[in-house]
Structure formats: structure tokens, C-alpha cells
SELO-223564 format. One record per residue (C-alpha): residue in one letter; y, x, z. Coordinates in pm, whole numbers, padded with zeros to 5 digits, always signed. Layout:
BEGIN
AYXZ/...
***
This chain:
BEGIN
X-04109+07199+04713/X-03936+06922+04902/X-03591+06778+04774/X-03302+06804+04930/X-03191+06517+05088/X-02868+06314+04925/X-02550+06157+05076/X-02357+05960+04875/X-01982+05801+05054/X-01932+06138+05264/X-01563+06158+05333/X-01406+06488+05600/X-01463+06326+05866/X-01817+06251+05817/X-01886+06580+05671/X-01742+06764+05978/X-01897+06549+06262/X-02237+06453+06129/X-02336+06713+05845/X-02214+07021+05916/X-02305+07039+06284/X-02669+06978+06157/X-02694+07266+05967/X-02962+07132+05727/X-02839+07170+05290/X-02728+06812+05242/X-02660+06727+04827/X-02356+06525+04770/X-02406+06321+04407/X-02122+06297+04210/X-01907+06431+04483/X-01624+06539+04257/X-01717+06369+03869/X-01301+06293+03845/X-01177+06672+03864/X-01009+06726+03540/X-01220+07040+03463/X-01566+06846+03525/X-01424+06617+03237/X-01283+06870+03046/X-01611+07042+03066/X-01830+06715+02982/X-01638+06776+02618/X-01750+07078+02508/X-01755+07455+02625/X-01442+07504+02414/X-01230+07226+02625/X-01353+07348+02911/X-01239+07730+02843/X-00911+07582+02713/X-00868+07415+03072/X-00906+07656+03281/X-00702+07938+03038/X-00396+07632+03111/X-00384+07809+03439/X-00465+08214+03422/X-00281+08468+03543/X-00440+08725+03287/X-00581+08903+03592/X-00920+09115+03574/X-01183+08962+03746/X-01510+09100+03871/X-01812+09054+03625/X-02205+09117+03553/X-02300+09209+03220/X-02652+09278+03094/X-02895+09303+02789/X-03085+09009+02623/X-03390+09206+02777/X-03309+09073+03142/X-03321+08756+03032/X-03022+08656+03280/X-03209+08796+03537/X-02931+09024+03734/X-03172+09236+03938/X-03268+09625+04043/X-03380+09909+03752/X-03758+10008+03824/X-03697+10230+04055/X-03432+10051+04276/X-03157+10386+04193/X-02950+10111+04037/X-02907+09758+03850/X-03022+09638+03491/X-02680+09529+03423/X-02358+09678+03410/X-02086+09600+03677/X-01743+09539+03579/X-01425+09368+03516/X-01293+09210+03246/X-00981+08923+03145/X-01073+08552+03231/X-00989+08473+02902/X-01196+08768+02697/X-01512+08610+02944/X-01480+08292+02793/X-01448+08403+02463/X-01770+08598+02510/X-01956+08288+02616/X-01830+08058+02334/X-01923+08365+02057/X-02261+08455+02223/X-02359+08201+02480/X-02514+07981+02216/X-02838+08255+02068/X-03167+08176+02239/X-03151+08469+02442/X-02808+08575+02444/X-02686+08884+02670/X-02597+08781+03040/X-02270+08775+03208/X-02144+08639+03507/X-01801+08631+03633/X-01835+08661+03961/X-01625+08454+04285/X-01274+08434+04108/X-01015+08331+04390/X-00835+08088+04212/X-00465+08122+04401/X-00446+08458+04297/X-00561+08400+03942/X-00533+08062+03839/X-00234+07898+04089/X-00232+07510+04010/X-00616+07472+03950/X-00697+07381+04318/X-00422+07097+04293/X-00557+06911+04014/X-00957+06967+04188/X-00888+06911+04513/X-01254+06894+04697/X-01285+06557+04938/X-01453+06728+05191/X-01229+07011+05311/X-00903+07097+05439/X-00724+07434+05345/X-01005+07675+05214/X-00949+07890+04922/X-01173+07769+04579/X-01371+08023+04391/X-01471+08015+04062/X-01769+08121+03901/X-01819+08103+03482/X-02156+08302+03304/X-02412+08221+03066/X-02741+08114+03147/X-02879+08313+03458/X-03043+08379+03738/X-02917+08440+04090/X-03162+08631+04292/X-03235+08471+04649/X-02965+08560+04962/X-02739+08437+05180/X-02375+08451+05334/X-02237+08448+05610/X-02066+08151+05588/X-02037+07765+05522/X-02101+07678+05141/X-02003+07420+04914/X-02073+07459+04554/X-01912+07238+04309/X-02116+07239+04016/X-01839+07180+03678/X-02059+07260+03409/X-02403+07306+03279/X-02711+07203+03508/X-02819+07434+03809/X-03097+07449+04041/X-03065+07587+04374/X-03364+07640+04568/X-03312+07722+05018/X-03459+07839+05236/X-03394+07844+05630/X-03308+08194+05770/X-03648+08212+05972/X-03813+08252+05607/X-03637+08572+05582/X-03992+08749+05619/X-04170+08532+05337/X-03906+08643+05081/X-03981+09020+05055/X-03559+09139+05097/X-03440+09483+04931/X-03218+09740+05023/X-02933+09674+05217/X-02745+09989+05132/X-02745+09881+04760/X-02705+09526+04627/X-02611+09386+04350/X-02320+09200+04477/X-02309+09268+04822/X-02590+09016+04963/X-02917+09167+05021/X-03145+08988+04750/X-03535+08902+04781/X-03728+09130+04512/X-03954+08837+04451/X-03952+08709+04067/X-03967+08336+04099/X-04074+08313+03790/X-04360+08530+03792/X-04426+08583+04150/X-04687+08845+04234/X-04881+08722+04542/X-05074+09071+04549/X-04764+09223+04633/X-04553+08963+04802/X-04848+08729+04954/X-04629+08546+05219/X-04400+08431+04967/X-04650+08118+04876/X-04545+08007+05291/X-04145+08034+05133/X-04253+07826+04881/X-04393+07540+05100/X-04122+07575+05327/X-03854+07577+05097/X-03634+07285+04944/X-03472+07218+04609/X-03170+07047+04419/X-03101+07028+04049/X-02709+06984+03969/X-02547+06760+03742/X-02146+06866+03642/X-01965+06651+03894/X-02277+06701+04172/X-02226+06931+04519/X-02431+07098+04768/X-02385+07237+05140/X-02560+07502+05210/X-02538+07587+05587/X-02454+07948+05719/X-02721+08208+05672/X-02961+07984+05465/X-03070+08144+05144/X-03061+08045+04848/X-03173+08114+04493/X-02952+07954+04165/X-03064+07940+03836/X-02808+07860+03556/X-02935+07654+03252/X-02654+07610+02995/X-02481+07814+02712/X-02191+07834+02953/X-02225+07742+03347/X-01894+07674+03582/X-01919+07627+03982/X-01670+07634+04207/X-01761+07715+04550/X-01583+07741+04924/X-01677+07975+05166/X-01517+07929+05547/X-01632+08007+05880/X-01502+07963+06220/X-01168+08188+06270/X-01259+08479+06519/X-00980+08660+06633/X-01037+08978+06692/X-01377+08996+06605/X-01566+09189+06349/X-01863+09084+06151/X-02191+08973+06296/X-02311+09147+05983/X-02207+09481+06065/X-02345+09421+06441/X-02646+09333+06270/X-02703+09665+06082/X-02585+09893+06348/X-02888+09660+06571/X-03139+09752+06295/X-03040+10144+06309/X-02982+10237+06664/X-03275+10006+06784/X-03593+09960+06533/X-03739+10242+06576/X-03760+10281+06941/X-04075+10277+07115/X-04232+09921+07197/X-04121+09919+07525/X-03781+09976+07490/X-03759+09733+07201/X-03885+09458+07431/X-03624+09531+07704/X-03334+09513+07450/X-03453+09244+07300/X-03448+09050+07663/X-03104+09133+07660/X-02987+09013+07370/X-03181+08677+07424/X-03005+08653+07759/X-02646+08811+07684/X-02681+08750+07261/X-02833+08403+07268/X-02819+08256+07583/X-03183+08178+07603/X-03075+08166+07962/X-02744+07942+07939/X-02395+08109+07970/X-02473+08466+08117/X-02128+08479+08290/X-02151+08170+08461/X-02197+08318+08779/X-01865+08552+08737/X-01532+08386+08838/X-01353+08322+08472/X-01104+08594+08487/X-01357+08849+08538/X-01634+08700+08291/X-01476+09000+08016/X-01686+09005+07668/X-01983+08827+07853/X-01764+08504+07867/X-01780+08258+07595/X-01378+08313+07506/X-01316+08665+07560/X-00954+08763+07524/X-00856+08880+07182/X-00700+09202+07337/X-00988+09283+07524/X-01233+09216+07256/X-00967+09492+06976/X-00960+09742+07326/X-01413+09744+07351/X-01417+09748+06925/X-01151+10047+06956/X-01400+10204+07266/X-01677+10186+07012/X-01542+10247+06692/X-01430+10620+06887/X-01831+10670+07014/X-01968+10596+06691/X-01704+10832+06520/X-01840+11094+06739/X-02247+11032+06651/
***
């Protein structure tokens, strides 16, 4: 695999003119090694759970726990009816306690405390680690033991902050989505359809293609203090290394008004269309390259601006609630 490439002096600007219009994962070295809770956590696991409890709210927060016997790998049960772990919540606080009492066997049991927004749950962290790159986007926060993520992706911008304990994170562009052998998409672990490949013991009987996502696909080991952007819709697989692991991460996409999610569009695609016969498949799928993707340029170009309606490139946000509403009451009738 290929390394990802590394900017070092990125400031906003540069980030949002040069780096994230090229959509390619970009590692920023030592991006944030002054946040108090990097340092804190360069002291010991106990200073850095003592940090962070400074701020918490005693909330519950949304966690993964599972046996030794996964060894941190948070995946499916054999037969895909369910999980190998155990999906939860728990106190901030009880988490870290965990970690320090546990985190330290050979092959302790996992858990992962999963995308903690930090206004909600620990108000005054984000003003003391205040990311360089961005403007007003929330901070989540992640904590576990040693682990491993299984390959997906989001639909949105990324940057992960790595605070603690070394990570790799291994992409992938979204055109490798058929090299990576997905799962279900009506039952994921965390929301995010995951590959069922086992990186660690990959079986190319069963998953051949995945040796092209392999050649294609581009890696980054973090050091607390290191970042990485990972551009909408690329996966990505993250593997945790220490006793106890911290990232904080932003998520942010272009505001939409009155949209919905390309996601959902996405499914309802893959049900109402798949499965019809060849022909018809290649006649919608002119459409959406002409109306969808504008293979052709701007498919209401022709149409005087007022009367360009959803085909337009700015649709009117009353217009666009008024065809969701239309739809929403067809699809309440099927």
C-alpha cells in the first residue's frame, strides 16, 4: 500500500481552497501536538482520563463492548442475525475506569465509546482544543481499548484528531466499493455498512477482488498530536493499538436546506430499480447520468431560470419540502 501523502503548515484557508476541493486523504503531522488533552495524554492514561472527566456532564454515552475472544474486532455473529459485541451505554467516567482497570491484559475485553458530541457532554473541551483547520463544527470524541474498526464510510468531510495511542487508517476511494465485499445494509454495527473482509486474515477464495483494494488502497499510521482528512464517501478502515486510544473527529458537509439524505435516495435507487430487467436499468441509468450527474452539463440549461424547478442547480427550498411531501405520500401508499 501507498502512503498517504503529508502537509505540514496547512492553515483554513489553505485547507479549504487547495485540499478539500481535491478530495484526495491528505495527513496533517503534528497538526494539533499543543491541545492540552494530547499533552495530558502523552503522561499517562490516568492524566488523560483525569482531563477529560475536568469537563463531563455525567451523561450516558453510546458504547461497544465485547469478549477477549473478538480480539477488538467489533464485527457480525456467524450468521450475520447480530453482532459479537454488546451495544450499549454507559457514564464517560465508568468507560475510563474500565480502560485503566482492564485495558492493560494482553488481550483485554473491547470497548469503544463511540462519537461523543462534546457540547452536550463535555462543554469547555472544544475551547481549550480548538482544531486550526475549521470554523464552527461540533468535535466528537471517541475513547476504547485496542480495536479494530471494520472498513466504511460517511457521508461527510472527516478530520480525525488522533489524542492518544497510535492508529492506522487504511482508504480507499469510493469506486473500490466492489473490491471490499460490503454487508448488510439493513443491519450494521453502527450505522455504516462495513466490508466483511478480515484484514487480517483475508480469504481470497471468498473475497478474491479484495487483493485489487489492496493495491489500490493507501495508508497512514498516527502519532497523538497527528490528523487526517478523509474526503466524503472514501472508506476507511482504523485499527487502534494502545491500552487506551482517544480521537477526536469532525464531521460537516455542505448545508442543504430542505434536502434529505443522498443516503436514503440511494437505498430507495437500489430497491425500486436493481432488479428490473436490463433494459430498463440502462434507460434509468441514462437518466440519472444526464439529470443525476450531469454527464451532459446542467440539464436545465435550456429552461428559462424560473421554470428550471428541481432540475435547476438551486431549486427553491419550498419547492424541494412540497416534491419530498409529494413523495413521502406515494411511498406511504406502496
Amino acid at each position: 500500500m501507498k502512503a498517504i501523502p503529508e502537509r505540514s503548515n496547512v492553515n483554513a484557508e489553505i485547507f479549504q481552497n487547495e485540499i478539500l476541493p481535491a478530495a484526495r486523504p491528505v495527513v496533517f503531522r503534528q497538526l494539533v501536538p499543543d491541545w492540552p488533552v494530547v499533552k495530558a495524554g502523552r503522561q499517562s492514561p490516568k492524566a488523560l482520563a483525569d482531563y477529560v472527566r475536568r469537563f463531563d456532564r455525567g451523561n450516558s454515552v453510546s458504547t461497544m463492548f465485547g469478549p477477549a475472544s473478538i480480539k477488538g474486532r467489533f464485527f457480525y455473529n456467524d450468521d450475520l442475525s447480530g453482532f459479537n459485541f454488546q451495544q450499549g451505554t454507559a457514564k464517560l467516567a465508568a468507560a475510563f475506569d474500565y480502560i485503566l482497570e482492564y485495558g492493560g491484559r494482553e488481550q483485554p475485553p473491547a470497548l469503544a465509546v463511540q462519537s461523543v458530541p462534546t457540547r452536550a457532554n463535555l462543554p469547555g473541551f472544544e475551547s481549550e482544543n480548538r482544531n486550526p483547520l475549521l470554523g464552527d463544527v461540533e468535535p466528537r470524541v471517541w475513547i476504547g481499548t485496542a480495536g479494530i474498526v471494520a472498513a466504511h464510510h460517511d457521508p461527510s468531510e472527516n478530520i480525525a484528531c488522533a489524542v492518544a495511542g497510535k492508529r492506522r487508517f487504511t482508504l480507499f476511494a469510493p469506486d473500490q466499493v466492489g473490491n471490499l465485499y460490503m454487508g448488510p445494509y439493513e443491519l450494521t454495527p453502527a450505522g455504516a455498512t462495513i466490508s466483511m473482509v478480515d484484514f487480517d486474515a483475508p480469504d481470497y477464495e471468498r473475497f478474491p477482488k479484495f487483493k485489487d483494494a489492496l493495491e489500490a488502497a493507501v495508508y497512514a499510521d498516527l502519532e497523538p498530536g497527528d490528523a487526517i482528512f478523509i474526503p466524503y464517501l472514501w472508506w476507511h478502515h482504523v485499527r487502534s493499538l494502545a491500552q487506551m486510544n482517544m480521537l477526536v473527529n469532525y464531521w460537516w458537509a455542505p448545508p442543504a436546506p430542505g434536502r434529505g439524505s443522498p443516503r436514503d435516495a440511494f437505498i430507495h435507487a437500489m430497491m425500486e430499480i436493481k432488479d428490473l430487467p436490463p433494459a430498463h436499468r440502462d434507460a434509468w441509468r441514462v437518466m440519472f447520468e444526464h439529470y443525476v450527474f450531469k454527464a451532459d452539463g446542467e440539464p436545465g440549461a435550456h429552461l428559462r431560470a424560473e421554470r428550471r424547478g428541481i432540475v435547476g442547480g438551486q431549486a427553491d427550498p419550498d419547492l424541494i419540502r412540497s416534491v419530498r411531501a409529494a413523495l413521502s405520500r406515494v411511498l406511504g401508499r406502496n
